[in-house]
py3Dmol code that shows the C-alpha trace and the ligand (Angstrom):
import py3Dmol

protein = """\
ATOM      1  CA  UNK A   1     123.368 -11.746  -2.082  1.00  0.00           C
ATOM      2  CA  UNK A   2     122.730 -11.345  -6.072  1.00  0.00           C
ATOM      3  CA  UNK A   3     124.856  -8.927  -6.012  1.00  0.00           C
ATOM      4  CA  UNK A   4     127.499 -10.341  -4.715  1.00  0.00           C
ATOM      5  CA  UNK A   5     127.308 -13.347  -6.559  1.00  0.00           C
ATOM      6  CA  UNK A   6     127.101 -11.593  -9.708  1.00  0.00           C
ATOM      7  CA  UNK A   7     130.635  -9.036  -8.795  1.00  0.00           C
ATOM      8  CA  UNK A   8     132.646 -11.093 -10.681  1.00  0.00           C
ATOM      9  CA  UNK A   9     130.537 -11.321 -13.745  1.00  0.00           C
ATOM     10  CA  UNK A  10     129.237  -8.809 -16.663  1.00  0.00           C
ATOM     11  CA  UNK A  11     125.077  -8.779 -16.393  1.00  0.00           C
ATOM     12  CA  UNK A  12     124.890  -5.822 -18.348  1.00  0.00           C
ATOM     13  CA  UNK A  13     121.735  -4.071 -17.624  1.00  0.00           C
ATOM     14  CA  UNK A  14     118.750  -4.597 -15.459  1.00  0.00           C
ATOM     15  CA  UNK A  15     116.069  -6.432 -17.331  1.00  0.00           C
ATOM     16  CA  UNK A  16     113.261  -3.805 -18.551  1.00  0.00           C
ATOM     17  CA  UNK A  17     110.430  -6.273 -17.685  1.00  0.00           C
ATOM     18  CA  UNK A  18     108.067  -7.130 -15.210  1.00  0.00           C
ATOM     19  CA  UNK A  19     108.436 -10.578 -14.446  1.00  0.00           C
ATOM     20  CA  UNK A  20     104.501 -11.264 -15.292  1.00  0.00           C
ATOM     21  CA  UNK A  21     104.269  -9.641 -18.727  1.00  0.00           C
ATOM     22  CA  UNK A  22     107.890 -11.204 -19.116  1.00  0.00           C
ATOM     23  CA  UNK A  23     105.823 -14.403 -18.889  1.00  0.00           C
ATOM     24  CA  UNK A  24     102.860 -13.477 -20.920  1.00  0.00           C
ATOM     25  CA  UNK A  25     104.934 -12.901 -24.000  1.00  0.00           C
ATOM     26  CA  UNK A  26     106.076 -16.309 -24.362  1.00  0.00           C
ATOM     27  CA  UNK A  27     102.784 -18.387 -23.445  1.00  0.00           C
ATOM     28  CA  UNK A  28     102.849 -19.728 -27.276  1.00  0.00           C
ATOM     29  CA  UNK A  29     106.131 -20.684 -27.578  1.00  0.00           C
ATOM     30  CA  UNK A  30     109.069 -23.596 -26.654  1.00  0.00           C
ATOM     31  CA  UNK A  31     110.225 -21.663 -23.553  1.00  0.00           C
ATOM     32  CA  UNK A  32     107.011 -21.810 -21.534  1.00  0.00           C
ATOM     33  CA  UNK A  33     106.791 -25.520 -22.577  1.00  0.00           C
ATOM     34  CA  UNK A  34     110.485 -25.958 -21.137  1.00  0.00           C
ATOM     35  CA  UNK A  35     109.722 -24.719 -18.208  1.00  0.00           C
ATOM     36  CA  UNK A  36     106.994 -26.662 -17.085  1.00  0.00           C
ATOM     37  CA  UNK A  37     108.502 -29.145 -18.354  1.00  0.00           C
ATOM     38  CA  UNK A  38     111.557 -29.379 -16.634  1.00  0.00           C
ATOM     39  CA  UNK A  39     108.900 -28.385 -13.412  1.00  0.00           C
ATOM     40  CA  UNK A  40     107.870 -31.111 -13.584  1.00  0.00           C
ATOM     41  CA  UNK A  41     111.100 -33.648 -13.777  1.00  0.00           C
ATOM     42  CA  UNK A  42     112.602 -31.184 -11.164  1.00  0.00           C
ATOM     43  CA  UNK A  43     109.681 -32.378  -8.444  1.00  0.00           C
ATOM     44  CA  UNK A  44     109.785 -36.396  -9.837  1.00  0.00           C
ATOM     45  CA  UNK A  45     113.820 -36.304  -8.914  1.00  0.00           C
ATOM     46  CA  UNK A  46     113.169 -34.078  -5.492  1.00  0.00           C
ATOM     47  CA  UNK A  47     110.745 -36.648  -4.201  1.00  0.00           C
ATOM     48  CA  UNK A  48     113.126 -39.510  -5.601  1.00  0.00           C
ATOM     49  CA  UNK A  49     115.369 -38.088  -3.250  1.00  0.00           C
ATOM     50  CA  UNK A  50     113.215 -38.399  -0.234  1.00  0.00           C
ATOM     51  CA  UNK A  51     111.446 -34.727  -0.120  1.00  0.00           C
ATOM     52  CA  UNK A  52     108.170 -34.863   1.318  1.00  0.00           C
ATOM     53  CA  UNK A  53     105.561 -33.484  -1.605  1.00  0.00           C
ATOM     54  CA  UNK A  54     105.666 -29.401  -0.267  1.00  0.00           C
ATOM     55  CA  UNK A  55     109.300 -29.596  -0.223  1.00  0.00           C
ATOM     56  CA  UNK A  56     109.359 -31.130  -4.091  1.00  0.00           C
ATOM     57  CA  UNK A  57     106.664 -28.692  -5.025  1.00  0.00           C
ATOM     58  CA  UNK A  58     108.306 -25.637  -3.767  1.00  0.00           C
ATOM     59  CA  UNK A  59     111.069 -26.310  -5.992  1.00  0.00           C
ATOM     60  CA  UNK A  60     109.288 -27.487  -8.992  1.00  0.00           C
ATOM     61  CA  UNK A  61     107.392 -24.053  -8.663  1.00  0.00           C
ATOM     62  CA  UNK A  62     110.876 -22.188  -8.314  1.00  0.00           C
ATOM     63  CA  UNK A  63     112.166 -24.667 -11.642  1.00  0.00           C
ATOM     64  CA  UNK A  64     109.332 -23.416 -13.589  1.00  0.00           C
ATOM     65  CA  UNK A  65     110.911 -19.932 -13.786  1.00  0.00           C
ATOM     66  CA  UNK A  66     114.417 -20.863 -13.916  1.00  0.00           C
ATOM     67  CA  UNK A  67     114.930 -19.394 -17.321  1.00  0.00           C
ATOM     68  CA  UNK A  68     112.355 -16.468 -17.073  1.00  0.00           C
ATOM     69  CA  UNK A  69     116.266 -14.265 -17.832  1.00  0.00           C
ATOM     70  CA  UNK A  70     116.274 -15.718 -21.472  1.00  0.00           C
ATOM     71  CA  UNK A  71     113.687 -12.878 -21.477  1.00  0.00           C
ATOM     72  CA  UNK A  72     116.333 -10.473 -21.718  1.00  0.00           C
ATOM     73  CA  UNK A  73     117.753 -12.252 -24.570  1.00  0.00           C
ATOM     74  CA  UNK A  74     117.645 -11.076 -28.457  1.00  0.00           C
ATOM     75  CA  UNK A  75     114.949 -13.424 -30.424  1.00  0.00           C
ATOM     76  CA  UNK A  76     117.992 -13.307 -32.998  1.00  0.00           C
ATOM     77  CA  UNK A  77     120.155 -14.871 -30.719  1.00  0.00           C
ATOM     78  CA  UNK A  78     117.678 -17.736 -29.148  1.00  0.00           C
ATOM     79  CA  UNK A  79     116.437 -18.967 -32.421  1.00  0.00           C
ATOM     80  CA  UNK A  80     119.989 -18.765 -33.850  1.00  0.00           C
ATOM     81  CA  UNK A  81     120.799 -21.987 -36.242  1.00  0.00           C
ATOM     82  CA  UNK A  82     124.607 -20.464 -36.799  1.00  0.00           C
ATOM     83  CA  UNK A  83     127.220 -20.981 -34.138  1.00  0.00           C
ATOM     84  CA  UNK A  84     126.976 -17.762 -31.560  1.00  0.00           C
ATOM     85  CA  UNK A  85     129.392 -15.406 -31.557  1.00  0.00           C
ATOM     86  CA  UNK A  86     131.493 -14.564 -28.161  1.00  0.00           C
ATOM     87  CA  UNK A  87     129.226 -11.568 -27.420  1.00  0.00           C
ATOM     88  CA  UNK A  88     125.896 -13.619 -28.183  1.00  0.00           C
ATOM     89  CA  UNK A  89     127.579 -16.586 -26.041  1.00  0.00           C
ATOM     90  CA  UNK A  90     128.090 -13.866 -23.013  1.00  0.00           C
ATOM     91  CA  UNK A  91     124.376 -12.382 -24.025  1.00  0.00           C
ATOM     92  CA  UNK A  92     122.911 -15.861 -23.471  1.00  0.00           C
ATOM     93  CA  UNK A  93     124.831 -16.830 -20.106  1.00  0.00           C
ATOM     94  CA  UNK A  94     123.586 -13.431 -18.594  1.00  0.00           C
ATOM     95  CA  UNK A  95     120.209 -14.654 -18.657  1.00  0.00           C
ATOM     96  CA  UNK A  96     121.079 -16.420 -15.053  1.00  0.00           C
ATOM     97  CA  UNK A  97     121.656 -13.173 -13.437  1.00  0.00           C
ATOM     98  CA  UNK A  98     118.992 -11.599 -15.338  1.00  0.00           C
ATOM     99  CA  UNK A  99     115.963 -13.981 -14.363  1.00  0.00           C
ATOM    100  CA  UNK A 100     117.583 -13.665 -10.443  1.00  0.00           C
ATOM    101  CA  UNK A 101     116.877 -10.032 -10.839  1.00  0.00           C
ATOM    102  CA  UNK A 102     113.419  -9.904 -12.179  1.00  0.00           C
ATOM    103  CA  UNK A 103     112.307 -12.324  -9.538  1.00  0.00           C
ATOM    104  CA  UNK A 104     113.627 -10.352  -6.860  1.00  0.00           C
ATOM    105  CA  UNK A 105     112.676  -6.603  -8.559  1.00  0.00           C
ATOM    106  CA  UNK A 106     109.049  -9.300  -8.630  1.00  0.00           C
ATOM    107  CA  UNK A 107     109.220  -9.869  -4.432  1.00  0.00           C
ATOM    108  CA  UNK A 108     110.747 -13.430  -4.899  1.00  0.00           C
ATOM    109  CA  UNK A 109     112.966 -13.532  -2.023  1.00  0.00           C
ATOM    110  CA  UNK A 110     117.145 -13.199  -3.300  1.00  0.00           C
ATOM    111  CA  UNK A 111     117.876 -16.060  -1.332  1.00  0.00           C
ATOM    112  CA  UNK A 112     114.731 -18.233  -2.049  1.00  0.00           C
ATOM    113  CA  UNK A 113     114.182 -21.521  -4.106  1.00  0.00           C
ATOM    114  CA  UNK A 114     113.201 -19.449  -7.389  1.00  0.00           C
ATOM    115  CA  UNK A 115     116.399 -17.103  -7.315  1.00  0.00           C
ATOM    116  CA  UNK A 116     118.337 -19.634  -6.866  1.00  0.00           C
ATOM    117  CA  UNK A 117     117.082 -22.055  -9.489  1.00  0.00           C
ATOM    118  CA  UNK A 118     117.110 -19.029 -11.691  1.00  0.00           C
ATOM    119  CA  UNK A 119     121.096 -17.868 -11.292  1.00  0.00           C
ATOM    120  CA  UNK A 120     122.463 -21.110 -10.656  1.00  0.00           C
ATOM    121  CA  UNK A 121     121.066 -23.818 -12.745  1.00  0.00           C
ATOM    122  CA  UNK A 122     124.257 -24.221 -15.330  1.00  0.00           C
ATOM    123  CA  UNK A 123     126.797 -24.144 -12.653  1.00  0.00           C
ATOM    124  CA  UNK A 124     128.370 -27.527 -12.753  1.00  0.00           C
ATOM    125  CA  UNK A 125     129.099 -29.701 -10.105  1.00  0.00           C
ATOM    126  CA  UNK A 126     132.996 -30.093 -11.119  1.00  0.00           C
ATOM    127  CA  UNK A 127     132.771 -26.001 -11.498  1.00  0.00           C
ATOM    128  CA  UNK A 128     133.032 -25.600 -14.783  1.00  0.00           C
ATOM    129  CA  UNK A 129     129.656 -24.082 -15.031  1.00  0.00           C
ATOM    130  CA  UNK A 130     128.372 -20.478 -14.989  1.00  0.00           C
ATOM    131  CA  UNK A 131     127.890 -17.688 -13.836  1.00  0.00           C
ATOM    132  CA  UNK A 132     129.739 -17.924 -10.527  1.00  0.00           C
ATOM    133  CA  UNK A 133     131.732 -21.089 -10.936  1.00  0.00           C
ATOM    134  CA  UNK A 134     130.758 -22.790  -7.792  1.00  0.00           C
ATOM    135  CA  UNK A 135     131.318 -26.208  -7.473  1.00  0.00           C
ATOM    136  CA  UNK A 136     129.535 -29.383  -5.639  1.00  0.00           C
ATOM    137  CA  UNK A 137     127.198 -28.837  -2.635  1.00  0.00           C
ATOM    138  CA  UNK A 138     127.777 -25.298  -2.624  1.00  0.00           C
ATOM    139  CA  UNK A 139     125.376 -25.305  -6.212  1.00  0.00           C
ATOM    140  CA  UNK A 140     121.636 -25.104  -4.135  1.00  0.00           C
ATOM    141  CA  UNK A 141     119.624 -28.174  -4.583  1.00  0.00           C
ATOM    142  CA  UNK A 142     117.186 -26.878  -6.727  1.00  0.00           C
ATOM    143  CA  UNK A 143     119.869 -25.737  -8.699  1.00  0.00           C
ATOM    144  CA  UNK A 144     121.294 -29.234  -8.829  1.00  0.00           C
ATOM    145  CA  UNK A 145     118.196 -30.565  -9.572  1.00  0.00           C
ATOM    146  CA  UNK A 146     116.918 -28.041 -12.173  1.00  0.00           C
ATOM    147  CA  UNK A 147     120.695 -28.822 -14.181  1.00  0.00           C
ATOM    148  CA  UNK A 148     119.382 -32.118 -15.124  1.00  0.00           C
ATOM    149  CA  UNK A 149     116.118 -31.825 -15.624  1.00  0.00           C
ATOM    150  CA  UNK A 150     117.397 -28.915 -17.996  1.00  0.00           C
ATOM    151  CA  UNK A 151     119.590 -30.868 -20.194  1.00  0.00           C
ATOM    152  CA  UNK A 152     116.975 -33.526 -20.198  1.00  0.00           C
ATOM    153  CA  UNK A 153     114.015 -31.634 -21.731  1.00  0.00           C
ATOM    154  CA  UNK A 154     116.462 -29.482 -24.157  1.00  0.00           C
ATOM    155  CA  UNK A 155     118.158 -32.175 -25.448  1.00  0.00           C
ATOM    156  CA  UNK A 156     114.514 -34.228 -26.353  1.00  0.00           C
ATOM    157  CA  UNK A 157     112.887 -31.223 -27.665  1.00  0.00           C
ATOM    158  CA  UNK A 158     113.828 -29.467 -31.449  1.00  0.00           C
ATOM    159  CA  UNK A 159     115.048 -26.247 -31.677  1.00  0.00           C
ATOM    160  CA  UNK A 160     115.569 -24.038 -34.510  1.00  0.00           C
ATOM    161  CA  UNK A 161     119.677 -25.171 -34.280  1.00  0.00           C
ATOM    162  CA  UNK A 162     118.938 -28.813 -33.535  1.00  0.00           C
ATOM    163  CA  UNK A 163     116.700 -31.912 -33.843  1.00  0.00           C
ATOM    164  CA  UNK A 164     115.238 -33.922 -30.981  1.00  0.00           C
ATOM    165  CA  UNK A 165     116.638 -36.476 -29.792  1.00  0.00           C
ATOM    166  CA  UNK A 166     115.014 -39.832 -28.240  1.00  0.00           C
ATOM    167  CA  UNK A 167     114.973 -40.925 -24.790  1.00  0.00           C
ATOM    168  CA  UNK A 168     117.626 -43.798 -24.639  1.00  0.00           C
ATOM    169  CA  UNK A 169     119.758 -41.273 -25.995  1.00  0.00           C
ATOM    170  CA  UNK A 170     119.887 -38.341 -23.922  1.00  0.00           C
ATOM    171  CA  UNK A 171     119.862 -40.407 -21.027  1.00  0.00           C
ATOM    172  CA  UNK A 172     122.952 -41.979 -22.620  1.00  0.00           C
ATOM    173  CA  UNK A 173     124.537 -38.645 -22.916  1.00  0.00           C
ATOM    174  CA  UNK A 174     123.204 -37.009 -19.349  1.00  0.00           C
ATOM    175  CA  UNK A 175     124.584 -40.773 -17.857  1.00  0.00           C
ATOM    176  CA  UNK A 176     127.668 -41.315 -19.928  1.00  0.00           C
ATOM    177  CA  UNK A 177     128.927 -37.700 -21.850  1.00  0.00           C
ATOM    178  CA  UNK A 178     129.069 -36.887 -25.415  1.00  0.00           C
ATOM    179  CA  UNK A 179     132.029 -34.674 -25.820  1.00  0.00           C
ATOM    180  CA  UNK A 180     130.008 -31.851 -24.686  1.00  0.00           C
ATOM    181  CA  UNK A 181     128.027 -33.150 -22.085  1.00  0.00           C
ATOM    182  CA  UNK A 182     129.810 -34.883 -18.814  1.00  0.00           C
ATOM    183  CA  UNK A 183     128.060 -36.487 -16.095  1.00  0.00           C
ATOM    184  CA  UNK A 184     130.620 -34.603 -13.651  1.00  0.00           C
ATOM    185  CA  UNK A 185     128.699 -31.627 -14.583  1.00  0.00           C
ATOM    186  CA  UNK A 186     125.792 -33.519 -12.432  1.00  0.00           C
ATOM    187  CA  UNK A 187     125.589 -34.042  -8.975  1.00  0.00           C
ATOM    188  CA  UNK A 188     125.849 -37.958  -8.692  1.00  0.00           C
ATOM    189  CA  UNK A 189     123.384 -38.370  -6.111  1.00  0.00           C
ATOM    190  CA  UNK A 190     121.017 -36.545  -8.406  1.00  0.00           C
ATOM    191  CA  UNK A 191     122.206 -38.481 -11.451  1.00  0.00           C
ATOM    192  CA  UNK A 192     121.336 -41.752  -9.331  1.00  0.00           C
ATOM    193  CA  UNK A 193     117.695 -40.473  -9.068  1.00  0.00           C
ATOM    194  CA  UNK A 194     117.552 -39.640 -12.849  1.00  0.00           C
ATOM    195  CA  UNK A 195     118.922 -43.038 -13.705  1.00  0.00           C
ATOM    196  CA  UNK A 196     116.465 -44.898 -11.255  1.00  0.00           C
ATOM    197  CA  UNK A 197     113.526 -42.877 -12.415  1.00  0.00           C
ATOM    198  CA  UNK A 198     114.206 -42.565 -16.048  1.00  0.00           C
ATOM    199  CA  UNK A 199     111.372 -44.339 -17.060  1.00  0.00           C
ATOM    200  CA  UNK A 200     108.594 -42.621 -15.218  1.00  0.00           C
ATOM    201  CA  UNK A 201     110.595 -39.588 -16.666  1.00  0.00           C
ATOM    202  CA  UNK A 202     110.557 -40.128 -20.242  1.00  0.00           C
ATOM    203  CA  UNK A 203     106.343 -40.880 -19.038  1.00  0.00           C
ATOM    204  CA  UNK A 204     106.148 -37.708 -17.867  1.00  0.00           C
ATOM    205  CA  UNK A 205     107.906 -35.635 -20.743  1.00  0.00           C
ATOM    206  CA  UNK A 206     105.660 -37.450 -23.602  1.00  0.00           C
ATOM    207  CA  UNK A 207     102.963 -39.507 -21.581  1.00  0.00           C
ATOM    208  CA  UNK A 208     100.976 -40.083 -24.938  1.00  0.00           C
ATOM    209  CA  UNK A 209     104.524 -41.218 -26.512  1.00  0.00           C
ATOM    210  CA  UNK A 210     106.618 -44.300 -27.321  1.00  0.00           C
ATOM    211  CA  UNK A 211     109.960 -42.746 -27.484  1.00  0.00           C
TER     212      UNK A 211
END
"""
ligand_1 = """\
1
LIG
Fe 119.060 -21.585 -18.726
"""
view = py3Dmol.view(width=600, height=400)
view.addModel(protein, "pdb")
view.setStyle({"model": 0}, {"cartoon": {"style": "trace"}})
view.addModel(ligand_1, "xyz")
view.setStyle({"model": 1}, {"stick": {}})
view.zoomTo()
view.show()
């Protein structure tokens, strides 16, 4: 099924990690924060929408490797404060395919929760996103879900390339667009969860903080 999602795109090739000490090497740093992170906001909006707690859980688990591909990425390239180049934009949108294929070469099943957070989680729901293009319902769930919590937790954290920003406004900019950023890049049943929940997610990202 990866690979036929993936026929129509460049992944270049097959990550040289193990999916565990893939982990291990970024323990320390922003990425294993984002992950849990956007874990957790991933099972909030899941049981927002009605899942019973397994059902949320199982895809909070599968959200908390939905980048493991960035992996595969250059640490030139992920800490870069200069606009990317066209090969280090195609570099960083293989890191979909890439995380699909060290869960599965890891025994994740290629069509389960985890995969599928991991290769679809910046398609858009108007189909504008990457790296197949699919559009609406046909995005998984988790994939749907992940896409929000995503922008959520990398818009409020600083980065090398950017500062953070508060809560009221990145929910202004996941609710309303910024020129970059388009709610019809959400699915609006999930953006109606986010928008309902928003406080008990800005809780969750910074319990001990005001913003
Ligand atoms: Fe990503």
């Amino acid at each position: 099924m990866i690979d036929q999602q993936l026929a129509s795109g460049d992944i270049g090739d097959m990550p040289s990690l193990g999916l565990f000490t893939a982990l291990r090497q970024t323990a320390d740093e922003p990425l294993f924060h984002h992950e849990a992170k956007v874990g957790l906001i991933t099972h909030l909006l899941a049981t927002a929408l009605g899942h019973d707690n397994g059902s949320a859980a199982e895809m909070a688990y599968a959200a908390t490797v939905h980048d493991v591909g960035r992996h595969s990425m250059s640490d030139e390239t992920f800490a870069k404060c200069d606009a990317l180049t066209e090969d280090e934009i195609a570099e960083l949108r293989r890191h979909t395919g890439y995380g699909a294929l060290l869960l599965e070469k890891a025994g994740f099943d290629p069509d389960g929760l985890a995969v599928q957070a991991a290769l679809h989680h910046h398609e858009r729901y108007d189909g504008t996103g990457y790296p197949t293009g699919i559009s609406g319902e046909a995005i998984p769930l988790v994939a749907r879900l992940v896409a929000v919590a995503d922008v959520y937790d990398a818009l409020r954290a600083a980065r090398p390339y950017k500062p953070a920003l508060d809560h009221a406004e990145v929910c202004r900019i996941i609710l309303e667009g910024d020129g970059r950023c388009s709610p019809s890049h959400f699915d609006p049943v999930v953006l109606e969860a986010f928008r309902d929940n928003a406080e008990a997610i800005r809780r969750l990202w910074a319990p001990a903080a005001a913003a």
